[in-house]
Kinemage of the C-alpha trace (Angstrom):
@kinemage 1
@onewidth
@group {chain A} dominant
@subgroup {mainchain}
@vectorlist {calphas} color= white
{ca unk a 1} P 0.000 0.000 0.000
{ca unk a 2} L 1.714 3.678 -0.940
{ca unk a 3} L 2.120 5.852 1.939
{ca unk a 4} L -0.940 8.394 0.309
{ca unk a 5} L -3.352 5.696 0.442
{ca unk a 6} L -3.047 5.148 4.126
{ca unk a 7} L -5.182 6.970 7.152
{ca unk a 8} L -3.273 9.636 9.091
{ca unk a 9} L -4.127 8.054 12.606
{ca unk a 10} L -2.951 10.053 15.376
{ca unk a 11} L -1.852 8.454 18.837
{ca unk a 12} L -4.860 7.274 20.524
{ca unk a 13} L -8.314 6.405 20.048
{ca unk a 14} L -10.672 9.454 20.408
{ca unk a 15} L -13.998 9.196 18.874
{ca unk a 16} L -15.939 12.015 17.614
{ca unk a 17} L -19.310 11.787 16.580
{ca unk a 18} L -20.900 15.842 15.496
{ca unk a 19} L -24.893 15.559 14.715
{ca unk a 20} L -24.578 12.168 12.891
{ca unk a 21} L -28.235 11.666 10.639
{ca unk a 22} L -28.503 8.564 9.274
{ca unk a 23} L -31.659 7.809 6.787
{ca unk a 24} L -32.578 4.527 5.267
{ca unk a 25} L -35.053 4.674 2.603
{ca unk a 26} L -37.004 1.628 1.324
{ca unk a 27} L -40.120 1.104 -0.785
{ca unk a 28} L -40.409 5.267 -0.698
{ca unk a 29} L -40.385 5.470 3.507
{ca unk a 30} L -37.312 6.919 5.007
{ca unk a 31} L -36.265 5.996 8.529
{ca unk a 32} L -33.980 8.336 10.707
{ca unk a 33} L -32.127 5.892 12.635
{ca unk a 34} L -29.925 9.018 13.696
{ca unk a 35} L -31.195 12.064 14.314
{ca unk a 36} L -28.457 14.461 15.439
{ca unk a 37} L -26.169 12.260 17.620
{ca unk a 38} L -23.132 13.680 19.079
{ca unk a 39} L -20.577 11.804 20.885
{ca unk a 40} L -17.000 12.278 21.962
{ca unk a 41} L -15.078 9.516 23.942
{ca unk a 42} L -11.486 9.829 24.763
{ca unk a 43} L -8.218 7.772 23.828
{ca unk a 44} L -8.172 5.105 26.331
{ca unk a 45} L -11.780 4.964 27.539
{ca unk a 46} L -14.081 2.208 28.218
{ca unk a 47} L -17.682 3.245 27.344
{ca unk a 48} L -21.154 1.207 26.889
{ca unk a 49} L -23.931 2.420 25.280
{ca unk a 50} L -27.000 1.331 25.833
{ca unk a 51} L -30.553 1.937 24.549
{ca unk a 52} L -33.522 -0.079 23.449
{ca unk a 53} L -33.989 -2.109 19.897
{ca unk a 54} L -34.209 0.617 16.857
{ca unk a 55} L -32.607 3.262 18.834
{ca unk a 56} L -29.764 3.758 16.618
{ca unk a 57} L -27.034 2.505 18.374
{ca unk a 58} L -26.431 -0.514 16.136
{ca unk a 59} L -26.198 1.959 13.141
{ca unk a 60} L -23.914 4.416 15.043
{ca unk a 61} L -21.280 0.947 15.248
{ca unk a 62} L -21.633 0.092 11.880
{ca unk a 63} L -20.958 3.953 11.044
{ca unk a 64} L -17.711 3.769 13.303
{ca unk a 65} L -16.625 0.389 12.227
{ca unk a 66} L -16.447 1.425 8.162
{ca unk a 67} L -19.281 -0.589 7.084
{ca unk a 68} L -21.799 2.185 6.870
{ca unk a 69} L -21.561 5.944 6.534
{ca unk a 70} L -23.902 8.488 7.917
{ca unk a 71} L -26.229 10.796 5.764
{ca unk a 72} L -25.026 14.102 7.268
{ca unk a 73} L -22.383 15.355 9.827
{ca unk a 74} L -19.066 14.201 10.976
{ca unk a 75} L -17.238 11.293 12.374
{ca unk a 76} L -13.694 11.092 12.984
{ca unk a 77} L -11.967 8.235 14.956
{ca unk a 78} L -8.102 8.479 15.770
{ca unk a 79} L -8.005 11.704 13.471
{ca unk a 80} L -9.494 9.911 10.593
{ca unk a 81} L -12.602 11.388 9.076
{ca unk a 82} L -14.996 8.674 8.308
{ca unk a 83} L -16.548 10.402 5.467
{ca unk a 84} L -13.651 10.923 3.229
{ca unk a 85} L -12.307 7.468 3.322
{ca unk a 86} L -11.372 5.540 -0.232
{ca unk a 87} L -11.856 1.993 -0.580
{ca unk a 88} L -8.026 1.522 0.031
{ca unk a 89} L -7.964 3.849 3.122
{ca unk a 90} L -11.221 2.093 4.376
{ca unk a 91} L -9.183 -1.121 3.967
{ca unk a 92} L -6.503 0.111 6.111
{ca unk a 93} L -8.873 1.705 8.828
{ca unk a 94} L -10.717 -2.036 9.213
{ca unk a 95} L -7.412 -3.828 9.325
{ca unk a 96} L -5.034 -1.560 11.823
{ca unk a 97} L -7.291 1.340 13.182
{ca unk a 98} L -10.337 -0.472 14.796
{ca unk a 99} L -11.065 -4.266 15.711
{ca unk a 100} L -14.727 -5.651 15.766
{ca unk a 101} L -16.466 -8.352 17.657
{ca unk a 102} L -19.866 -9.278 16.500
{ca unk a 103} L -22.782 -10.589 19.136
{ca unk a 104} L -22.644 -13.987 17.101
{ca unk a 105} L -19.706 -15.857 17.731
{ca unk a 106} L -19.882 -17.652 14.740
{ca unk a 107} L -19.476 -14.270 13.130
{ca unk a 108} L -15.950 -13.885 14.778
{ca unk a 109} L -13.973 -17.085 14.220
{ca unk a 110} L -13.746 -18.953 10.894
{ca unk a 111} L -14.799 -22.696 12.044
{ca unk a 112} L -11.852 -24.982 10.411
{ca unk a 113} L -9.482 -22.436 11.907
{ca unk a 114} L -7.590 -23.474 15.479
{ca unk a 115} L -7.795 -20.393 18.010
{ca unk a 116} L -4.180 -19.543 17.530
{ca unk a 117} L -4.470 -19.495 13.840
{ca unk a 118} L -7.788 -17.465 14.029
{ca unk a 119} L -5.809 -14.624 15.776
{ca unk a 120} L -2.808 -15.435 13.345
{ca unk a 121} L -4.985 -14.259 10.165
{ca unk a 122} L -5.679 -10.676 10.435
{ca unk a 123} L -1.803 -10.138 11.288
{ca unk a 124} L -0.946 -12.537 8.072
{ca unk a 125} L -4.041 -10.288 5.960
{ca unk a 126} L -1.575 -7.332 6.998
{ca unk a 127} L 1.849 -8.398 6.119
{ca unk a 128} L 3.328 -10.344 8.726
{ca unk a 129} L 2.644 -12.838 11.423
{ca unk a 130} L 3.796 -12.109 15.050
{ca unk a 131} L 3.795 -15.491 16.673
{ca unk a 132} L 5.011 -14.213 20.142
{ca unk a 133} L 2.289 -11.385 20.280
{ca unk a 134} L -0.463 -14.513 18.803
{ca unk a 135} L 0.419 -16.146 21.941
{ca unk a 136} L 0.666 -13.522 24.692
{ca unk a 137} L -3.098 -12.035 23.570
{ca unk a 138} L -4.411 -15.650 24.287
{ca unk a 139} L -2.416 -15.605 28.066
{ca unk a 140} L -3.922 -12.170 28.592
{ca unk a 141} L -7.418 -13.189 27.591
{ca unk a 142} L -6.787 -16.885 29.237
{ca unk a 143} L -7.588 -18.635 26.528
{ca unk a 144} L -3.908 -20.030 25.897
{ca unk a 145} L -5.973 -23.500 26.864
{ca unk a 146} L -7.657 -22.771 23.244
{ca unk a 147} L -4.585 -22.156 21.150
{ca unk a 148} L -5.079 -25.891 19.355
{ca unk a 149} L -8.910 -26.367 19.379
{ca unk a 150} L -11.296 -25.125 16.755
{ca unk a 151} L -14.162 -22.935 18.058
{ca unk a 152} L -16.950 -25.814 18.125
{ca unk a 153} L -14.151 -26.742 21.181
{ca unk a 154} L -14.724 -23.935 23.209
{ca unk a 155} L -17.614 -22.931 25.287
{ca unk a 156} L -18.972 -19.817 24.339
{ca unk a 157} L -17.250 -17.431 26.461
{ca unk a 158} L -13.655 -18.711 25.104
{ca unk a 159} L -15.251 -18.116 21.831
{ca unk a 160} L -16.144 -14.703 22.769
{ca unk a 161} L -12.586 -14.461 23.985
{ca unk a 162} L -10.339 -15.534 21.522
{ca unk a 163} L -12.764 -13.447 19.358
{ca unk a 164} L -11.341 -10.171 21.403
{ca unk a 165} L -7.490 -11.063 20.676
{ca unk a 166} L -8.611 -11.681 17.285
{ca unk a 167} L -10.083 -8.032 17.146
{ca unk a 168} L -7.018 -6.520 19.063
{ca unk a 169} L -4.615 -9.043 16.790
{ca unk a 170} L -3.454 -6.085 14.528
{ca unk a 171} L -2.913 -3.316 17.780
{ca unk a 172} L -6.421 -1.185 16.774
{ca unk a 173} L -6.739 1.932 18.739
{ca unk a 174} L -10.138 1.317 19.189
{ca unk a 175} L -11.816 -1.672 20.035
{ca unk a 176} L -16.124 -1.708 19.068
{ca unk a 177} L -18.463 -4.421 20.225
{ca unk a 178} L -21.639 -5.305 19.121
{ca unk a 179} L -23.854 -7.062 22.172
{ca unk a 180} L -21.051 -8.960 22.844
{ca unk a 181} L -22.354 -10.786 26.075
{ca unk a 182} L -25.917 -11.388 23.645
{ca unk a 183} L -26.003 -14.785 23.460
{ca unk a 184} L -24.155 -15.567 26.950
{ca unk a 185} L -25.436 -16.363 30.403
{ca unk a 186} L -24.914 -14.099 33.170
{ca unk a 187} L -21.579 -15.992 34.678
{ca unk a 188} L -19.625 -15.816 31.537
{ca unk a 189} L -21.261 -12.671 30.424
{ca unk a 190} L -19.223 -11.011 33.504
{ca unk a 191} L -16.281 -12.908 32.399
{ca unk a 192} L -16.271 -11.535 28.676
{ca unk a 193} L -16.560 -8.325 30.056
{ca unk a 194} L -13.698 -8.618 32.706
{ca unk a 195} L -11.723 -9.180 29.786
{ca unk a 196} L -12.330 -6.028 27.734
{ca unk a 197} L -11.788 -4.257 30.967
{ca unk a 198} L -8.265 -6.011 30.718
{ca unk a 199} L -7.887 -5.392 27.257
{ca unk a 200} L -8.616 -1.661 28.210
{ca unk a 201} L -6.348 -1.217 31.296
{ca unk a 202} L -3.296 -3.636 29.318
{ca unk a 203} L -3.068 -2.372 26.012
{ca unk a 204} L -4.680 0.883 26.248
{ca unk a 205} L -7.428 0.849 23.697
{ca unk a 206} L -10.528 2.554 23.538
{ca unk a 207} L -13.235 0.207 24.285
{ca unk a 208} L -16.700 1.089 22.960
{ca unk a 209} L -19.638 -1.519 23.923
{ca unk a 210} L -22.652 -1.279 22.548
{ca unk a 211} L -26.077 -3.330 24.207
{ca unk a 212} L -29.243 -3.320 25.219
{ca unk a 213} L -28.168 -5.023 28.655
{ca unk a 214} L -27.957 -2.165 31.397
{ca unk a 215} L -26.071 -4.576 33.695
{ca unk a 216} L -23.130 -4.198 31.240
{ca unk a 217} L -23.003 -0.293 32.781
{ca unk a 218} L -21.443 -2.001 36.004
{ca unk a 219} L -18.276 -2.769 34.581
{ca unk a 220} L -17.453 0.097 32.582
{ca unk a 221} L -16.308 3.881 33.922
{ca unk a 222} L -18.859 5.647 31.278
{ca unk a 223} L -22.497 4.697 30.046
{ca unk a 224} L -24.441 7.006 27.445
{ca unk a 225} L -28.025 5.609 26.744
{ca unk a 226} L -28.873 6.712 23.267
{ca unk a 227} L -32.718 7.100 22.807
{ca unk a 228} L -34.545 8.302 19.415
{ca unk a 229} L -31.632 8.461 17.431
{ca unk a 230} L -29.506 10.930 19.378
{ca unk a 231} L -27.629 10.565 22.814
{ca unk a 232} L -29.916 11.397 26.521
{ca unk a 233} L -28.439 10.463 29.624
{ca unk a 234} L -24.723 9.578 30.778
{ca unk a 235} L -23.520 7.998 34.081
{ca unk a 236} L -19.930 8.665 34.921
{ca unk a 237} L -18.825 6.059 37.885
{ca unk a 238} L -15.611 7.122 39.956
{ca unk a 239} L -13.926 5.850 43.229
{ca unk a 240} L -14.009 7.945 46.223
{ca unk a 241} L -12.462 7.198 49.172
{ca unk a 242} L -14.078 8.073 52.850
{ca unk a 243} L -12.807 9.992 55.838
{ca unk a 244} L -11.618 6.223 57.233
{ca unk a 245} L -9.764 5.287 53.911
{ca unk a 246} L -12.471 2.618 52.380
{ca unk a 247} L -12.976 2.992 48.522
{ca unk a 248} L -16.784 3.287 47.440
{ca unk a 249} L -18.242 3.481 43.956
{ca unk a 250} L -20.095 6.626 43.109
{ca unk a 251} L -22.335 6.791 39.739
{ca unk a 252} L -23.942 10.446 38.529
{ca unk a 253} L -26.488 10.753 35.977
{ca unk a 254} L -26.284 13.615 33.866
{ca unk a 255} L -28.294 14.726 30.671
{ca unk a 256} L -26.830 15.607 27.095
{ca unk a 257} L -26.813 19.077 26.099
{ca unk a 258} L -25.635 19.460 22.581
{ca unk a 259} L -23.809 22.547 21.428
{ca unk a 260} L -27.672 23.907 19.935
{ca unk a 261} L -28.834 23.799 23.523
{ca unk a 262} L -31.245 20.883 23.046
{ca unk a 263} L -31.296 18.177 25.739
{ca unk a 264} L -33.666 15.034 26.242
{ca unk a 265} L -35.177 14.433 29.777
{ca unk a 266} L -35.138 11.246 31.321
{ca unk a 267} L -38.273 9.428 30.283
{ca unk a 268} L -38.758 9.025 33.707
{ca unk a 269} L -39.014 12.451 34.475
{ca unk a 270} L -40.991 13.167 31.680
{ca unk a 271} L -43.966 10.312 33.056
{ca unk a 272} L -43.697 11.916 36.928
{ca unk a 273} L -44.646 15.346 36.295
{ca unk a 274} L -46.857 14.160 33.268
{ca unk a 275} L -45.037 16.697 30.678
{ca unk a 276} L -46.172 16.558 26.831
{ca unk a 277} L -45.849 18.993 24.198
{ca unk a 278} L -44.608 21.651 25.741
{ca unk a 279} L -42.881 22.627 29.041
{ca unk a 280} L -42.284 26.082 30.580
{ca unk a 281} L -39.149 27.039 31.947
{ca unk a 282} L -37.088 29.632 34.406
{ca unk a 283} L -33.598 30.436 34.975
{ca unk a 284} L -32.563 30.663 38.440
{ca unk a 285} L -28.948 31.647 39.497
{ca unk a 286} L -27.610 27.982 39.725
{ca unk a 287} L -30.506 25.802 37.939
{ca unk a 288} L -33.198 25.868 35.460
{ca unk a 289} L -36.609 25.118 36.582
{ca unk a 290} L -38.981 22.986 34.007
{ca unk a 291} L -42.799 22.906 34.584
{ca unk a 292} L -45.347 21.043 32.956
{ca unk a 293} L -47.788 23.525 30.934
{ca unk a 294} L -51.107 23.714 33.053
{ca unk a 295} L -52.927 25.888 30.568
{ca unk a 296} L -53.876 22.615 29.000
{ca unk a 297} L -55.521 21.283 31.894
{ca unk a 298} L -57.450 24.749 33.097
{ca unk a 299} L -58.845 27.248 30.788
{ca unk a 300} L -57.180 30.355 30.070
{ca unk a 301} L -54.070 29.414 32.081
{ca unk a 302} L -55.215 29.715 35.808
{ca unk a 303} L -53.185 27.723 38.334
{ca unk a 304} L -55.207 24.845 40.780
{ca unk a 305} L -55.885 26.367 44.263
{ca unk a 306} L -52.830 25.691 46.104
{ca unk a 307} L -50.641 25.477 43.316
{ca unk a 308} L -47.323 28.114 42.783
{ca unk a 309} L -46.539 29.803 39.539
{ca unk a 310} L -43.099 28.601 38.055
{ca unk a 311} L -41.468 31.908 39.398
{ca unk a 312} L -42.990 31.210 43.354
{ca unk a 313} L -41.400 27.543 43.095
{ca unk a 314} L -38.152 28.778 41.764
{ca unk a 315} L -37.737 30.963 45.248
């Protein structure tokens, strides 16, 4: 491959996602699977996200991974820019930039293939074999036990595992997942994951998960629930350690503001205080105040006895 053709990947894995809209048309009805997402996730981090069937965040992998490309706005992972990509630059993105493991495990690992040559092939598809390196992903992933069997060997977390060190054969920046822990129990779904946090912490790549499983949250340090097509809600976990010097796990859910001001409340939220259509709102000094609209449930606007206006709650 010349030197033009390839990617100018810069050190680390950041993803950047800027009001991604992706549309699907078929039969004359368009779809917005996408509908303004923006994400950013640094070099090194080890994010889920998580949201409900048709919520996009299948389509936002696909869009990262170089199998799809959005309809409007911008995408750049390691410095590349998703959109410009030619078919030899896409080639060298998939092979060295980002690894992939699908939900099916039959998607990862060719059948007649041992586990050691199954994380031998993407090295030999990119010039050169590294036996040494072959053998020290399947210790890290403990899977060395699988080097000489063929997947129908191996239980289906080992699968899922030598799938991983088959994804991080080549030394991507960025390491995506597609409901990796889908077709898992519970025991070795924790065990899959406990070894992308290893992956993560030992070779320093960017782990992005994506599922519909909100237990996955609990091993990760970030979780962004994507909902309509664009990103909601995040919850940032951190240690903290007490006046007596025990370690405890804090999580804080925040909402996503993008950079036009809009923001989606948590659907929870939304059902409490019974808000639809239209909300009012105040700014106080350290807060804004949201109301539901009670014009629509008196006529001409007058408050229930008892009730204070937006502006008397505020104080």
């Amino acid at each position: 491959m010349r030197t033009a053709d390839r990617a100018p990947a810069e050190a680390g894995g950041t993803i950047e996602c800027d009001d991604l809209v992706r549309i699907f048309s078929a039969e004359g009805i368009e779809v917005q699977a996408l509908q303004g997402l923006t994400l950013r996730v640094d070099a090194g981090d080890l994010v889920a996200i998580v949201g409900a069937s048709g919520s996009g965040k299948s389509t936002l992998l696909t869009i990262l991974s170089g199998l799809d490309s959005p309809s409007a706005g911008r995408a750049r992972v390691a410095g590349i820019d998703l959109l410009g990509m030619s078919g030899r630059t896409r080639t060298h993105y998939q092979r060295h930039v980002v690894g992939f493991v699908w939900q099916q495990t039959s998607r990862n690992l060719l059948p007649y293939l041992t586990g050691r040559e199954n994380v031998s092939l993407p090295m030999a598809l990119a010039g050169a074999v590294d036996a040494e390196r072959v053998d020290s992903l399947l210790e890290l992933l403990k899977v060395d036990h699988c080097a000489d069997r063929v997947p129908a060997q191996m239980s289906g977390g080992e699968q899922q595992r030598v799938a991983i060190a088959v994804a991080v054969a080549n030394s991507p920046q960025v390491l995506l997942a597609d409901e990796p822990t889908g077709e898992l129990d519970e025991a070795t779904s924790v065990e899959v994951l406990e070894t992308m946090r290893a992956v993560n912490a030992e070779l320093g790549v960017t782990v992005l998960i994506v599922t519909h499983d909100p237990t996955v949250s609990e091993h990760v340090r970030r979780t962004v629930q994507i909902r309509d097509g664009r990103t909601s809600t995040e919850v940032l976990r951190r240690k903290e350690t007490d006046e007596t010097g025990a370690e405890r796990h804090v999580a804080e859910e925040f909402a996503v503001l993008d950079r036009v001001g809009r923001m989606q409340l948590p659907q929870d939220f939304v059902s409490a205080l019974d808000l639809k259509d239209r909300v009012r709102l105040a700014l106080e000094p350290d807060h804004v105040g949201v109301w539901r609209d009670q014009s629509r449930d008196h006529d001409g606007g007058a408050r229930p006895q008892g009730s204070a206006s937006p502006e008397e709650e505020g104080k």
